[in-house]
Backbone bond lengths (Angstrom), bond angles and torsions (degrees), N, CA, C in turn:
res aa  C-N    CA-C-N  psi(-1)  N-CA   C-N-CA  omega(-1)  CA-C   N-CA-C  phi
1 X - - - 1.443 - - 1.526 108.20 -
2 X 1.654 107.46 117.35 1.481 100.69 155.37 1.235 135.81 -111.26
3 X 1.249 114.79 145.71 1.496 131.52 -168.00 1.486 111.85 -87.39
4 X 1.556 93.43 76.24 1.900 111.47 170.89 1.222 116.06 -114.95
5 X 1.308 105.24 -175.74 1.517 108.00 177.68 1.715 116.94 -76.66
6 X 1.390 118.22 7.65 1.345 140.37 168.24 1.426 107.55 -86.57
7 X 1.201 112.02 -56.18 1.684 104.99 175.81 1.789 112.00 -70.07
8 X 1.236 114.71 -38.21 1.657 105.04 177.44 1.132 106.73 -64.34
9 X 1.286 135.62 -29.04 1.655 137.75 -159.27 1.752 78.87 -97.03
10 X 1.207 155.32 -8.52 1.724 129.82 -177.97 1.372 90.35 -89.51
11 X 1.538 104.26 -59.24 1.745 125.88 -173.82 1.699 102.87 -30.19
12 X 1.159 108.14 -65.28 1.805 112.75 -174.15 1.241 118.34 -66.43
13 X 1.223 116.22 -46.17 1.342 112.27 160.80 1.655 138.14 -54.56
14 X 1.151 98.94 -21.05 1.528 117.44 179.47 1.393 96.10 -82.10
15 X 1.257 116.30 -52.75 1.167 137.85 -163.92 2.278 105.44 -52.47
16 X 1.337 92.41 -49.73 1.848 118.21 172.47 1.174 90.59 -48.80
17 X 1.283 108.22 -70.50 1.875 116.29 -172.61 1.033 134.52 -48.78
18 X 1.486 111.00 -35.12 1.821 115.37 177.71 1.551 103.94 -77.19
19 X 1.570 121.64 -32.15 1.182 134.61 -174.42 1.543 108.57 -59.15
20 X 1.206 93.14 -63.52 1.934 99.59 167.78 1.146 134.67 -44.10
21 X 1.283 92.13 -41.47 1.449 119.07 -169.74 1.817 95.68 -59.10
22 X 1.262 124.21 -56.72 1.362 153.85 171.33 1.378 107.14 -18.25
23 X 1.682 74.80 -75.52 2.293 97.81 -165.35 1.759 89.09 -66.53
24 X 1.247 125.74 -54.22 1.617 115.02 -179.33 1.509 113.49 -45.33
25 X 1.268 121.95 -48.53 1.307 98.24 -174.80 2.030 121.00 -97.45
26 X 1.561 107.86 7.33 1.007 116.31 148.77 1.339 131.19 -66.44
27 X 1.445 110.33 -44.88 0.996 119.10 156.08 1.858 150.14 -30.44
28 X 1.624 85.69 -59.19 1.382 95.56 143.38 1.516 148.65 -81.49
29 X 1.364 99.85 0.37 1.100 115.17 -176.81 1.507 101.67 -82.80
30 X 1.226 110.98 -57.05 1.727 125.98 169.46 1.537 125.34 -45.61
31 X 1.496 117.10 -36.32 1.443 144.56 158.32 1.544 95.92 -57.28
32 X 0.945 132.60 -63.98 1.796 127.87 -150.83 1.839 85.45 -88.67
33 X 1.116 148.98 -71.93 1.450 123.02 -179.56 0.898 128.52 -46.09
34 X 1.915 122.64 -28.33 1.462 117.30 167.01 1.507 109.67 -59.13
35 X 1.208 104.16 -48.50 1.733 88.39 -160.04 1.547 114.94 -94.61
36 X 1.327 92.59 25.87 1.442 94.36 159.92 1.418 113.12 -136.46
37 X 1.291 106.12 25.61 1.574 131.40 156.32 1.816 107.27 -101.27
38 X 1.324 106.32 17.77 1.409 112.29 176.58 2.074 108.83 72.98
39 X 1.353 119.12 12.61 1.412 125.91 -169.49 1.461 97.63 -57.30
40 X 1.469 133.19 -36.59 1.371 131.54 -157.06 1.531 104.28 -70.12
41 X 1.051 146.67 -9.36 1.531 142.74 144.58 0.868 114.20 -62.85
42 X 1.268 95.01 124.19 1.276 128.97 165.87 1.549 113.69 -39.38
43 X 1.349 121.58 -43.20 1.508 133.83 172.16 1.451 117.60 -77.38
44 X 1.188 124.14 -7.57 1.241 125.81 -176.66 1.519 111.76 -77.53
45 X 1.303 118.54 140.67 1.521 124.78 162.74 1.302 126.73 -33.34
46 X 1.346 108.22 -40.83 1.535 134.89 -152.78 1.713 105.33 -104.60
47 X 1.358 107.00 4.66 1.681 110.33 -162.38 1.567 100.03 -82.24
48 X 1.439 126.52 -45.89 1.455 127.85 161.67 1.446 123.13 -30.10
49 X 1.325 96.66 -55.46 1.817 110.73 -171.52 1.989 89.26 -77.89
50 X 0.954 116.04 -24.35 1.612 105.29 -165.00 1.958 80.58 -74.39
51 X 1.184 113.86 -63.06 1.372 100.67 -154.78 1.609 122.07 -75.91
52 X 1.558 125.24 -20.60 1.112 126.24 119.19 1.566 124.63 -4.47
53 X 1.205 110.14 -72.79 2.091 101.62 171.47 1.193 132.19 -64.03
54 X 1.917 106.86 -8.57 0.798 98.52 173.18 1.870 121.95 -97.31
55 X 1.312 107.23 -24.42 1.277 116.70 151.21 1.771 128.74 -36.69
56 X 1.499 92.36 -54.86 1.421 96.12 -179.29 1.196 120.76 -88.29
57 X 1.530 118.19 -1.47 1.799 120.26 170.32 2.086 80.87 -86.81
58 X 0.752 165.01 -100.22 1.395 161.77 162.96 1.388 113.47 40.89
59 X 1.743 96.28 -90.69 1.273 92.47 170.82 1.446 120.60 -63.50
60 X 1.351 139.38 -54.46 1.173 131.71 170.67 1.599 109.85 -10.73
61 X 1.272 110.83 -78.06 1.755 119.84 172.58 0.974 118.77 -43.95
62 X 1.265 131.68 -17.78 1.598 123.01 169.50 1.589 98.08 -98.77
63 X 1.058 133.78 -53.68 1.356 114.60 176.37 1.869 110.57 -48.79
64 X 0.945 118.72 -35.55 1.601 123.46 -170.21 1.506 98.14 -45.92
65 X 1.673 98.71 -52.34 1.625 115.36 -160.68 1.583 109.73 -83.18
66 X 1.259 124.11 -26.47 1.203 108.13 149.40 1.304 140.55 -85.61
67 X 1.269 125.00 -17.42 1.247 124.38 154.41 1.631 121.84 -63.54
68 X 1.161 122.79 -10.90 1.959 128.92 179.46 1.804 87.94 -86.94
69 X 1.567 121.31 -47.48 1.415 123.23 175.22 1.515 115.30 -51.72
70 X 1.153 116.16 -47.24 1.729 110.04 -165.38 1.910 84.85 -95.25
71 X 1.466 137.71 -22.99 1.348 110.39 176.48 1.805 111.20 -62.00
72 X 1.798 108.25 -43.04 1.297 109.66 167.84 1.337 140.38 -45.28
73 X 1.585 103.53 -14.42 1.749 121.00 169.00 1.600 121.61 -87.87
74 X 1.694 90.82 -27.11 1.669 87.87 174.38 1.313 108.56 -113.07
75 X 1.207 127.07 21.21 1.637 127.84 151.67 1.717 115.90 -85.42
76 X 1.734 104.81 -37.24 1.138 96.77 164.00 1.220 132.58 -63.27
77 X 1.207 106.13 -22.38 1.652 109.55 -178.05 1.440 111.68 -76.12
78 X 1.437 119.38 -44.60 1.173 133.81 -168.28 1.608 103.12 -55.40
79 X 1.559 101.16 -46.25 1.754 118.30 -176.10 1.034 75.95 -38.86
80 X 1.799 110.06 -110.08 1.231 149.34 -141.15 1.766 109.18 -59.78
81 X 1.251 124.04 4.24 1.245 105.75 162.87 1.157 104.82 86.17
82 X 1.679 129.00 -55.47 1.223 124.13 -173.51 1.721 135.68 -46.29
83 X 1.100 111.45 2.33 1.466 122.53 -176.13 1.713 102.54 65.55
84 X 1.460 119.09 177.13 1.526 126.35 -158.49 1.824 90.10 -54.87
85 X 1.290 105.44 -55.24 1.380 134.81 -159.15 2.093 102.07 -34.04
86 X 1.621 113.50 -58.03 1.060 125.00 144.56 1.570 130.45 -83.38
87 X 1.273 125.09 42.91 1.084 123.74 151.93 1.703 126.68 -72.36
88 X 1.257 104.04 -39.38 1.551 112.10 -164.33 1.323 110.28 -77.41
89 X 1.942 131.63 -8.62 1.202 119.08 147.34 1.473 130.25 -102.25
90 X 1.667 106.56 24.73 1.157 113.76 153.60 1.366 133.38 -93.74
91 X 1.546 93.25 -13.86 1.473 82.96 -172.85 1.922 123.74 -68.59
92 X 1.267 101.31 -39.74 1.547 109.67 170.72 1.617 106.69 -21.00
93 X 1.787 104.12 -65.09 1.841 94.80 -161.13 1.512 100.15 -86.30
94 X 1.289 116.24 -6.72 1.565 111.45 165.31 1.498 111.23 -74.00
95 X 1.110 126.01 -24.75 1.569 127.94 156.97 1.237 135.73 -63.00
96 X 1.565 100.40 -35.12 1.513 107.79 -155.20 2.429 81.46 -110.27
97 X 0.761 102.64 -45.88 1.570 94.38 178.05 1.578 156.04 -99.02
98 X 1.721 76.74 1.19 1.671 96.40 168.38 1.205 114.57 -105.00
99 X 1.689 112.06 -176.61 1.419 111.11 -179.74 1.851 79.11 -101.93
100 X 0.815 144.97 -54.94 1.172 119.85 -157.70 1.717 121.71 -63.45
101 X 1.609 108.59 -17.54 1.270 103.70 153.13 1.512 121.55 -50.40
102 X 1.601 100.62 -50.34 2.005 100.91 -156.72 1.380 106.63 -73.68
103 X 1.746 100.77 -12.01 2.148 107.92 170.30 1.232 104.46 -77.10
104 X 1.085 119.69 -31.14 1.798 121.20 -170.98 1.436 110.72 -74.62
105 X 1.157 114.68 -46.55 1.419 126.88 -179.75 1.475 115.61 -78.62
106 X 1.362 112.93 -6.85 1.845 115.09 161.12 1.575 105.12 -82.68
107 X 1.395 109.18 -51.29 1.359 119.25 173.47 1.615 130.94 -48.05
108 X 1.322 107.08 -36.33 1.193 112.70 171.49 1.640 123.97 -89.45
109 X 1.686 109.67 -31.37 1.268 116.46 151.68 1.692 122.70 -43.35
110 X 1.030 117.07 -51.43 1.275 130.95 -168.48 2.020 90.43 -74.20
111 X 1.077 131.65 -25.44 1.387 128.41 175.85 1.521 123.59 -78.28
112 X 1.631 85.58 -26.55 1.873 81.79 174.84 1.275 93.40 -108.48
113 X 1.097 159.84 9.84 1.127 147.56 114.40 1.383 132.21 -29.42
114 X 1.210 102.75 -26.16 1.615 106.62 172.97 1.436 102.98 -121.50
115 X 1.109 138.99 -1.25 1.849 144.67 135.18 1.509 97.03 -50.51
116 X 1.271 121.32 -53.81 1.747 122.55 -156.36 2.029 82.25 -56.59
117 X 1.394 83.20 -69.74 1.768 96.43 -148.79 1.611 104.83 -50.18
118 X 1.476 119.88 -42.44 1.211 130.52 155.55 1.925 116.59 -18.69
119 X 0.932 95.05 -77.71 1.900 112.10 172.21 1.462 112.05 -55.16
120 X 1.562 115.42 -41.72 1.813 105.80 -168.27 1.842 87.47 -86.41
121 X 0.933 120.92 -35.53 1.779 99.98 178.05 1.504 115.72 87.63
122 X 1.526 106.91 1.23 1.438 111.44 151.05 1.886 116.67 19.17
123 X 1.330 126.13 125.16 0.814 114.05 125.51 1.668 148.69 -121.27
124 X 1.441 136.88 -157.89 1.337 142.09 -178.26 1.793 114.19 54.43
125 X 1.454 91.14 -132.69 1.835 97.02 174.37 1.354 109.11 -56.34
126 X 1.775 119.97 -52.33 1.124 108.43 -146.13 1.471 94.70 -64.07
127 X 1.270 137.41 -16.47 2.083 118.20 -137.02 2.074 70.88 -104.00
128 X 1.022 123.94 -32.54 1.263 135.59 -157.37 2.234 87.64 -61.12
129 X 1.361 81.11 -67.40 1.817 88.30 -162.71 1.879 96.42 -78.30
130 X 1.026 143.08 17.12 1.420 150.53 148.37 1.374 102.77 -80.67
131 X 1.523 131.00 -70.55 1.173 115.81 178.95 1.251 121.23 -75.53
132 X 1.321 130.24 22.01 0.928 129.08 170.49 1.783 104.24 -86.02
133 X 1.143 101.78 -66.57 1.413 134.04 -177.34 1.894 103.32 -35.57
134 X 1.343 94.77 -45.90 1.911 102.13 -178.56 1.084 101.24 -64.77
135 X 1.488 123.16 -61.01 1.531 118.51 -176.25 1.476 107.67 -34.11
136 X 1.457 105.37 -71.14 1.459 116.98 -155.22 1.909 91.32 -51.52
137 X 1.260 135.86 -38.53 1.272 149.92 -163.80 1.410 91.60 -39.78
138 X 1.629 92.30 -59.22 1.955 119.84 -137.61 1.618 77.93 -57.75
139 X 1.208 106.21 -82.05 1.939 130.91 -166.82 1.212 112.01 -43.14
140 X 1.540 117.99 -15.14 1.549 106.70 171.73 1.556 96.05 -87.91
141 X 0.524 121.99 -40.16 1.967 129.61 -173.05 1.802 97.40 -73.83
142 X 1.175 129.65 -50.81 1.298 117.38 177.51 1.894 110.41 -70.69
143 X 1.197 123.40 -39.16 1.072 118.19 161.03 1.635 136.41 -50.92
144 X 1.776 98.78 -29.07 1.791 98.22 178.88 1.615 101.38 -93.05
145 X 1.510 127.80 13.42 0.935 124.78 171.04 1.121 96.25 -96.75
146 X 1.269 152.85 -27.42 1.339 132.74 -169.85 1.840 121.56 -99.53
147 X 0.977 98.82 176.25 1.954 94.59 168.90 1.291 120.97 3.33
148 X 1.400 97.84 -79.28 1.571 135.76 -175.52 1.868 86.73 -32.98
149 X 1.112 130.03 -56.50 1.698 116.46 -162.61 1.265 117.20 -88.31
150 X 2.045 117.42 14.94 1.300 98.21 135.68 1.089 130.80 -109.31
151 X 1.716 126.60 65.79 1.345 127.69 132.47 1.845 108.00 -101.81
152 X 1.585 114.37 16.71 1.740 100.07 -177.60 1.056 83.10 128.61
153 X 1.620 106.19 146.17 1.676 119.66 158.97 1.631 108.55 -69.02
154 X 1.487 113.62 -37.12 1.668 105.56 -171.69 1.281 118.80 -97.03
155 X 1.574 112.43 26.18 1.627 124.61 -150.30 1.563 87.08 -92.47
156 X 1.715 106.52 174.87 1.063 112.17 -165.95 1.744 111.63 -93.57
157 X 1.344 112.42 5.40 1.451 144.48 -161.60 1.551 77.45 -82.53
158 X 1.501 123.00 -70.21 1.142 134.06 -154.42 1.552 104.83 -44.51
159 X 1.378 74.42 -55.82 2.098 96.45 -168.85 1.523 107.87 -42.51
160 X 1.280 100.49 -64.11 1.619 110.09 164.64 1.793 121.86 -13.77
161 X 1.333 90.11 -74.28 1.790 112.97 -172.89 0.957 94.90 -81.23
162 X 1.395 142.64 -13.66 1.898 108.78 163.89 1.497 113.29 -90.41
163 X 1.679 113.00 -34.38 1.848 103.49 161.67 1.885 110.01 -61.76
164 X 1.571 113.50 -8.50 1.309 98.56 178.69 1.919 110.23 -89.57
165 X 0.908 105.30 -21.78 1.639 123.87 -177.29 1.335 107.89 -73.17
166 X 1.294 119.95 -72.30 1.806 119.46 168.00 1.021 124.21 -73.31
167 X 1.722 122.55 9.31 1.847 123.23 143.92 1.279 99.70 -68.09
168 X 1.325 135.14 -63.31 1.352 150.36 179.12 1.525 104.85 -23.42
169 X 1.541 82.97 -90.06 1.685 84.10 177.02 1.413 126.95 -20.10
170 X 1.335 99.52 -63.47 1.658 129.50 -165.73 1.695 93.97 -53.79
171 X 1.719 120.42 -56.69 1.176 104.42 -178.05 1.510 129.18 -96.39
172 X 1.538 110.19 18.33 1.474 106.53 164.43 1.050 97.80 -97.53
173 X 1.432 151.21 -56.04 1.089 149.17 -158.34 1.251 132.70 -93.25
174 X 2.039 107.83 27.43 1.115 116.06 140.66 1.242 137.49 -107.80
């Protein structure tokens, strides 16, 4: 490992991302007890703070998703040697031929997935088992990026670190 301005720029960015990752699914977490603490009236006490979570599961998800984007620019670079400058025609075979592409690209799927659901405003089961589904998305993809995916992307290592990632989440970011 070297300690360049390639590794501080992955480090921080990752760093944006796990954070987001956090407040997004706190967020919703805070959203789904409000409004089933009756918050969705308009008359309710609790209707501010209800729509508030929903703002901040929002933005959260767009920061999530751009921060997995600009980490994907300085991994390519890091790959390929080319510095930031040649990053952007690495990324393709860093997508299409690594494993840390096909982890990145679960991870980031699973982010606009919860940007999507974030924006349409979903309600009941379905917005409930959508954000459910993103989380679990995000943390399987942030998990086969880490340690955990060298025993296998479908290993049980994995499994581990993504129920360990969206506990995390779940309990910083409520």
């Amino acid at each position: 490992m070297k300690l360049d301005s390639l590794w501080f720029g992955q480090a921080a960015l990752a760093a944006l991302g796990d954070v987001a990752f956090a407040v997004a699914v706190g967020s919703a977490l805070i959203g789904a007890w409000l409004a089933n603490d009756g918050a969705k009236s308009v008359i309710a006490p609790s209707h501010p703070a209800w729509r508030q979570s929903l703002r901040s599961l929002a933005v959260a998800a767009a920061v999530l998703v751009l921060a997995d984007v600009g980490w994907l620019v300085y991994q390519a670079a890091a790959m390929s040697g080319a510095g930031l400058r040649g990053a952007f025609g690495a990324i393709p075979l860093v997508l299409e031929q690594t494993h840390v592409g096909h982890a990145w690209a679960v991870a980031c799927g699973g982010a606009l997935l919860l940007f999507a659901v974030a924006l349409a405003r979903p309600s009941g089961p379905l917005a409930g088992a959508l954000l459910a589904l993103a989380t679990l998305v995000v943390a399987a993809g942030k998990a086969s990026l880490g340690h955990a995916a060298d025993s296998g992307a479908f290993s049980a290592a994995v499994g581990v670190q993504t129920v360990h990632v969206a506990a995390t989440a779940t309990w910083a970011g409520s």
